[in-house]
N, C-alpha and C positions, 0 to 999 in steps of 0.2 A: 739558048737555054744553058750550054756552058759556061758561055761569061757570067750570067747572073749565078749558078750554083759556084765558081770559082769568089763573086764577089761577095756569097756570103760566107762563104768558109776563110776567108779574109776578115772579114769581121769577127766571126764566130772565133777567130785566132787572135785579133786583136783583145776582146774580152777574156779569152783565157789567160794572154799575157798577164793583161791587170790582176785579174785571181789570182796566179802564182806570183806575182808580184805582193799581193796582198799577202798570201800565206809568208813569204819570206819576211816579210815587215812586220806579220803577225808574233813570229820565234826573234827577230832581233827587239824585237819590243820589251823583251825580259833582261836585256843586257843594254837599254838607251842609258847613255852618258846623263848624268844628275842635269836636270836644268835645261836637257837638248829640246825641243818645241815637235810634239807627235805632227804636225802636219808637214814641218820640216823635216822630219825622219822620217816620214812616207815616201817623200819627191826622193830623200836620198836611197830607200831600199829600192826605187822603181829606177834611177839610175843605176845602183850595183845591180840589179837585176838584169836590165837590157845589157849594160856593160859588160857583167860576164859572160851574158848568152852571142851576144854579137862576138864575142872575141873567138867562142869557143866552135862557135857554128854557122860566123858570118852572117847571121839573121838571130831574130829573138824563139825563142826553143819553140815556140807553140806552132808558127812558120815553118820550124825545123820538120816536128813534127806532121803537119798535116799537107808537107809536101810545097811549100810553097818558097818559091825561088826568085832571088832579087837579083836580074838584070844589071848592066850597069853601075854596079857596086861601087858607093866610092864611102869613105869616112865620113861627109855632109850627110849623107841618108841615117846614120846612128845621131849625127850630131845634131839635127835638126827634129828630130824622133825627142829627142834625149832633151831637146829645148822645149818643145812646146807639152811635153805631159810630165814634165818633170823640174825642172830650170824656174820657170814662171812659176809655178804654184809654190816651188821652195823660197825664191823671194816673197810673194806674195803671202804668206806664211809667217813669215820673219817679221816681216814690217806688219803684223796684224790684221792685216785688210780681209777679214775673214768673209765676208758679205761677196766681194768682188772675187775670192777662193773659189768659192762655191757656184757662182755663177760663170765663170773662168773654164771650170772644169765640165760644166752641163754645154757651154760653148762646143767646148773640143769633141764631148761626146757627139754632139748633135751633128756637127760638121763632119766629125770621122765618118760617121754614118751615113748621111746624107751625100756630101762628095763621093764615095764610090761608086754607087745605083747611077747617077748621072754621068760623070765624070769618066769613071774606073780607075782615078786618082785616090791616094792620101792625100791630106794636106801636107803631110811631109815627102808625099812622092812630089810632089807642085814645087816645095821649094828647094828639090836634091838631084831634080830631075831621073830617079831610077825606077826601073823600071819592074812589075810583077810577072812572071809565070808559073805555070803548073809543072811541079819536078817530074819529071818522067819518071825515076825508079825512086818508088815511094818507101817511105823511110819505114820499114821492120821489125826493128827491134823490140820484142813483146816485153822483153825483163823490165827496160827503161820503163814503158806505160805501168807495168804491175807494180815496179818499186813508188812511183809518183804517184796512184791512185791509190797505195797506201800510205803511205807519207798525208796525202789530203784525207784521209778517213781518220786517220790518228790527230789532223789537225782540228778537226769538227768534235771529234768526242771529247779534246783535254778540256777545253772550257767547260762541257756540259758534266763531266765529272768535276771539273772544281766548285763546280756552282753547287752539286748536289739537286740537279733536276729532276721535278718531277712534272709528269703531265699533268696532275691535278693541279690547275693556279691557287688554291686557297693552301696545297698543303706544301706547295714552291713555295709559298709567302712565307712560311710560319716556319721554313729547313733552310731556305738559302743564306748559307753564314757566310761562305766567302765570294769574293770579285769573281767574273766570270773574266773580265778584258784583262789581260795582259799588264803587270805593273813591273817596271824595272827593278832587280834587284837591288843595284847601286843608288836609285835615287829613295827604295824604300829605307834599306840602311841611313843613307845619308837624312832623311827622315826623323829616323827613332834616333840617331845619337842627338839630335840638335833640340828635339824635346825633352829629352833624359837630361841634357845639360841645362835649359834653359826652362822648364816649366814649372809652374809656382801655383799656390793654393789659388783658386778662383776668388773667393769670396776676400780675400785678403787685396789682391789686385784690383778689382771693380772697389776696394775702397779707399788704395792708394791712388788709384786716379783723382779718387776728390779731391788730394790736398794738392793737384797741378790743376786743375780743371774743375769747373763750375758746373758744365753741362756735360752727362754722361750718357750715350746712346747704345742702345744694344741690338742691334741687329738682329731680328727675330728671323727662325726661317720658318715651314708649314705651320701656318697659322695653328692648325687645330692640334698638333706636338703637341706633349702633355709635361712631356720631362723636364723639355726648357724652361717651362713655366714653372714647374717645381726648384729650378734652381733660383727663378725669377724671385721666388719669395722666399727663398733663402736669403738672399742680397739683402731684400727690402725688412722685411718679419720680424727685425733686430735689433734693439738697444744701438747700438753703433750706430748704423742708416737713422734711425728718426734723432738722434742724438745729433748727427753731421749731417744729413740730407736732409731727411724731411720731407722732400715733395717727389712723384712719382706722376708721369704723364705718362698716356698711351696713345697709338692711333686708335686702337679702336674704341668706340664708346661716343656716346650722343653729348658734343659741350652743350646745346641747347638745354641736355637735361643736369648740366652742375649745379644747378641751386638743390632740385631734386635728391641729386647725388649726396651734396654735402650735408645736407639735413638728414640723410639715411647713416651717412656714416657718425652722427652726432645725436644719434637716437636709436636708445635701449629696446628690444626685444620681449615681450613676456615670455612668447614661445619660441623654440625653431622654428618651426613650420611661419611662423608670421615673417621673420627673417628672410626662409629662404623663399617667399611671398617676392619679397621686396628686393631682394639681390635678381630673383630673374627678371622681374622688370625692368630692372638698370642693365643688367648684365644683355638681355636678347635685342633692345633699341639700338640697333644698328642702322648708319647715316644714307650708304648705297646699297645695303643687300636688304629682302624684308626680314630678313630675325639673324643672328649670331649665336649659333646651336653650340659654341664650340665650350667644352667643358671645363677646361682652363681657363678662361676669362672669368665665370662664374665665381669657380673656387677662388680666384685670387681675390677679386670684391669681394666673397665671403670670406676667406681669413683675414683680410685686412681690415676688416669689420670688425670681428673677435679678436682682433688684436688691439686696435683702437680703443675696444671699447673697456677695458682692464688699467689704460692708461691718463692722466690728467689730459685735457684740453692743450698745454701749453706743448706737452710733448707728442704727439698724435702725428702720423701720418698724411699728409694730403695726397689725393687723388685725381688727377686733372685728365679729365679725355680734351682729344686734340681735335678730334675733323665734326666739322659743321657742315657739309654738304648737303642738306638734307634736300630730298626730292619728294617726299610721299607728299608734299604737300602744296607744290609745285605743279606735277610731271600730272596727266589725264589719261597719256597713254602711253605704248610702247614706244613710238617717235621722239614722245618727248624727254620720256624718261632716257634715252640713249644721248639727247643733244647734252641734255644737263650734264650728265656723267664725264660725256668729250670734253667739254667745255669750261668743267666746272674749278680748273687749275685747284686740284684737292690737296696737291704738296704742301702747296705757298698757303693754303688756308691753314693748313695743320701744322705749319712755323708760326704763325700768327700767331695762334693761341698760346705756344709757348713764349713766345718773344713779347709778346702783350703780358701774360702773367709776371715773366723774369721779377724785375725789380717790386712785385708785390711780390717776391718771397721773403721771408724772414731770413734764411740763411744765404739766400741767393745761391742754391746749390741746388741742383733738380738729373732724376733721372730719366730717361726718354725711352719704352720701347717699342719699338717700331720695323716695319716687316721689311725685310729685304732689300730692291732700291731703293725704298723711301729713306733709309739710313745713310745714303751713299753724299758722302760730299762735293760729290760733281752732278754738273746737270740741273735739270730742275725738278729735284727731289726735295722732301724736307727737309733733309739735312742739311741737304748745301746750303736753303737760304736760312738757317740758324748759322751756320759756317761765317755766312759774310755777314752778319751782323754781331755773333762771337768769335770772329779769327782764333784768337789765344784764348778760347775758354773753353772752347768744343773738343770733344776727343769721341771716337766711333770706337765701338767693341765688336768683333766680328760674333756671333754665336754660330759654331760649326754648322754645315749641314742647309749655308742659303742655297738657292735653286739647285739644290740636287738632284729632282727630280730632272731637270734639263740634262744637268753635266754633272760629274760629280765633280767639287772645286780639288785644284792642285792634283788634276787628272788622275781623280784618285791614288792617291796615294796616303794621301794625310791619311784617309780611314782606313789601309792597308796595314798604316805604321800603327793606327794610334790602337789598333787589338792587339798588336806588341808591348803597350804601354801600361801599368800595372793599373792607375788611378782611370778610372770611367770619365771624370772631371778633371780640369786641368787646364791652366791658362798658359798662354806666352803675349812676350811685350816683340812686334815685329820692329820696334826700334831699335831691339837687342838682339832679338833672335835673328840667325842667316836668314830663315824662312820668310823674314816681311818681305827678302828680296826677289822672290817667287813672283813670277808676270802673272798679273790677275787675270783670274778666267771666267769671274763669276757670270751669268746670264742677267739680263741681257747683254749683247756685246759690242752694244753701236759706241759703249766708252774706249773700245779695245786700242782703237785708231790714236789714243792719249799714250802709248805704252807706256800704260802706268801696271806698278809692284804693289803687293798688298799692304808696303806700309805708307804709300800715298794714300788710301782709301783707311784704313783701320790702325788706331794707336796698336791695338793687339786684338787676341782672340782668345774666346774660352768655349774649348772644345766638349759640348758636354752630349756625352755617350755616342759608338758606333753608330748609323741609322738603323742594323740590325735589330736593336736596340729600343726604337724609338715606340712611342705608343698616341695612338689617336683617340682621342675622344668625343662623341657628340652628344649634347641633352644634357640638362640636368632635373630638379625637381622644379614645378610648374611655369615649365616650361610655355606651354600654350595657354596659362592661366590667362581667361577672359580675352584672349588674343588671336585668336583662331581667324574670325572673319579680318582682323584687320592682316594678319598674315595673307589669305587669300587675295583678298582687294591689294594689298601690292606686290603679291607675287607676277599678279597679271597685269602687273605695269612691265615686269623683267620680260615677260614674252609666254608664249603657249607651254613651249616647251618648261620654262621652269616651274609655272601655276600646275602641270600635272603633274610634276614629282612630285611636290607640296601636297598634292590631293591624293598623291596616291602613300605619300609617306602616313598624310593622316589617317586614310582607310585602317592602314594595315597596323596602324599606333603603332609608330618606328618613336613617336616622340615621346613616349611614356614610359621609355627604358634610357639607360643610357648605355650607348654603342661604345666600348673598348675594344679595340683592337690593336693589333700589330701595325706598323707602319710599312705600306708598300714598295717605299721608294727605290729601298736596294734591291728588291727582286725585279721590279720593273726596267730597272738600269739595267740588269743583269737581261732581261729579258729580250729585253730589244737590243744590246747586243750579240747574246747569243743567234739571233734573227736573222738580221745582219751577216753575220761574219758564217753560219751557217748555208745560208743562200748565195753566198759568195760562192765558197768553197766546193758546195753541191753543185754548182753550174758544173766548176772545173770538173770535179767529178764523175759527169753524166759526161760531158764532153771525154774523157777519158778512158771510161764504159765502152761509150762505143766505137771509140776508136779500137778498140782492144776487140772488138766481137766482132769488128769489119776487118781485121786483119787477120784472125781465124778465119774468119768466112774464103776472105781470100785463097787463104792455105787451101784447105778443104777443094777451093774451086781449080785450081793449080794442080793439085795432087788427082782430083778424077780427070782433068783434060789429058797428063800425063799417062795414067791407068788406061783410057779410051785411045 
């Protein structure tokens, strides 16, 4: 019963280390060197960390503290400690290998854990040969635990005060203005000065691209964003654009339905209401989902409509949807409807239709936008394959804020610096600016292994508004006009689960408003690290606690043995 209560207070020592190792990587993280790599800054706090504690106490402090004595001591027992939970994941780190990080590190856990219960080994006691006991005269010092357990209490509440937490989620959403995680000082400065030097009007930049390049991409991030979209037709809505461009593709939208489309946009209205009749029917025919609720699609077919329609023929606007995948007419059931979607190589079809139109354009100049990696010129994305069929004619625009939700890009920082920044909107060229030379982190990361910089992947970016900032939309007006059962009939191709949101969104006529809201993304980031990094430190904590009330206890039992 001793060995197993000693093997887990070994363990339960090894996990604090980590926590207090955390906590220190947590405070150097506001002073990381511009450019340094957080996973590689991790392996190196968790070296200074065992480093200093081994030097200062011959074992790492948590050991120190819960009495636990290393036999056999030689420099191999730090160095091979020091290799395998630190050394490996810091190259592994470097080199990008993030996939095999992650699985590397649940390695090491699982084996720490599991070799001692059998063994009554570390894996670095296996390869240093030293040896574990129980300190006889167990370590006292009450100041040390109170000063440490408050240090970890002050380290749990800076983030939840920076974030401005509240326990209501809806009224977190709608107050958390700043980062919760930790952003370097020196890399946010280095930040704001390289934007202040190099950023330039948006709408000017997206139109000096045309005079180097033919095909312009824009990299959209949350589909259902509302802002982006408002800059979208700032670009487009313009003398200038239909003057020079002219043609305007999207991924979303039914190409099966462009005769439809084009006849809509080449045909007068008596009423609004007949108009916006005929916009959500083009606007909600979506290829793989059953309807496209999102509000911004809508409005931009309808301004581009009323824009259109004020002007001759010869100078007009075109419109081109890009994905043909259609399954509703195909698919019978849930089975089927999943092979098509696996199967249905959606990139390469949604190049096609651009790369098939190209040369029927009059100006041969066209814009593209399109969500996240489908924008990306590697891989088998859309882009890439317009990439190698326009080498020298393609150019990718980054739009702030892709997969955010995952990470936020440039480890947050960009949106740290850019509420420093006076202009909401605002472009840079990464050919020019330092920042294209920033190691991409966007999600997914299976590109990572290319270490490729953001100006391999995007000519430049236009960073448009904080995510604080951002706003979602859903619904517009007749929405479910005449559409309702066909919504149902292929919601239950998608599965159970999605046919009764549908059923129940229609009950409760969620689609006969339209839903504005705030955008979650930055609270949700904030959230789940607050999470995170709070359950870390609370472990420490609780392990701290009672070490602190078991060394009273002690006292206490000490002092009546001596009394008796």
């Amino acid at each position: 019963m001793k060995t197993l209560k000693f093997i887990f207070r070994r363990i339960n020592a090894f996990l604090c280390d980590l926590a207090l190792a955390y906590g220190l990587f947590y405070l150097l993280m506001f002073i990381r060197p511009v450019g340094f790599p957080i996973g590689a800054y991790f392996s190196c706090s968790v070296i200074l960390y065992f480093g200093l504690t081994f030097g200062l106490f011959g074992r790492s402090f948590m050991q120190f503290l819960f009495g636990i004595e290393i036999e056999k001591r030689t420099l191999n027992h730090l160095l091979f400690k020091l290799f395998f939970i630190s050394v490996i994941p810091l190259v592994l780190s470097i080199l990008h290998f993030d996939i095999l990080l992650v699985m590397y590190v649940l390695l090491i856990l699982i084996l720490s854990i599991i070799l001692l219960p059998f063994t009554k080994k570390s894996l670095w006691q296996w390869c240093s040969g030293a040896q574990m006991k129980l300190q006889k005269n167990m370590f006292t010092s009450k100041l040390q635990v109170i000063i440490l357990s408050g240090v970890t209490i002050v380290l749990i509440i800076i983030p939840i005060l920076r974030s401005n937490f509240r326990f209501n989620i809806d009224d977190f959403y709608q107050n958390n203005k700043t980062e919760a995680y930790p952003i370097s000082i020196f890399e946010k400065n280095y930040y704001i000065k390289n934007i202040q030097l190099y950023k330039q009007d948006p709408l000017n930049y997206i139109m000096q691209l045309f005079d180097k390049y033919d095909i312009v991409v824009l990299c959209e991030r949350l589909h259902e964003e509302t802002t982006q979209w408002d800059f979208f037709s700032e670009v487009v809505l313009n003398d200038a654009f239909a003057g020079k461009v002219q043609n305007v593709f999207t991924e979303i939208g039914n190409a099966q339905e462009q005769e439809r489309l084009d006849m809509y946009m080449n045909t007068h209205f008596d009423t609004e209401e007949d108009l916006q009749r005929i916009t959500a029917y083009i606007a909600r025919e979506c290829t793989t989902w059953p309807i496209w609720p999102n509000t911004n699609f809508y409005d931009f077919i309808l301004n581009l409509h009323k824009f259109n329609e004020i002007r001759n023929k010869d100078n007009r606007i075109n419109l081109f949807f890009t994905d043909s995948t259609i399954v509703w007419n195909k698919a019978k059931n849930q089975q089927e409807y999943d092979g098509i979607i696996e199967n249905s190589n959606r990139d390469s079809i949604m190049a096609y239709q651009l790369i098939n139109q190209y040369d029927k354009l009059a100006t041969k100049k066209c814009l593209l936008i399109t969500n996240t990696r489908h924008a990306w010129n590697i891989g088998k994305n859309e882009a890439s394959y317009i990439f190698k069929k326009f080498p020298e004619k393609t150019a990718v625009v980054l739009i702030s804020g892709t997969t955010q939700l995952i990470s936020p890009p440039m480890n947050g920082t960009l949106d740290a610096a850019a509420v420093e920044i006076q202009d909401s909107i605002w472009a840079i060229d990464f050919h020019k600016c330092p920042l294209g030379n920033i190691d991409w982190d966007l999600f997914p990361r299976r590109y990572k292994t290319h270490n490729l910089k953001y100006k391999d992947i995007f000519a430049g970016m236009v960073y448009c508004k904080t995510p604080q900032k951002w706003i979602l939309s859903n619904n517009y007006p007749f929405i479910l006009d005449n559409f309702q059962d066909t919504l149902l009939k292929r919601s239950a191709l998608v599965g159970d689960k999605f046919l009764n949101t549908i059923k129940n969104s229609i009950a409760r006529e969620y689609f006969n408003t339209i839903d504005v809201r705030k955008s979650p993304v930055f609270a949700l980031v904030n959230l789940v690290f607050l999470s995170v990094h709070s359950i870390i430190l609370l472990y420490l904590f609780l392990n701290l606690s009672v070490k602190l009330l078991s060394m009273l206890f002690r006292k206490q039992r000490v002092e009546s043995a001596v009394n008796d």
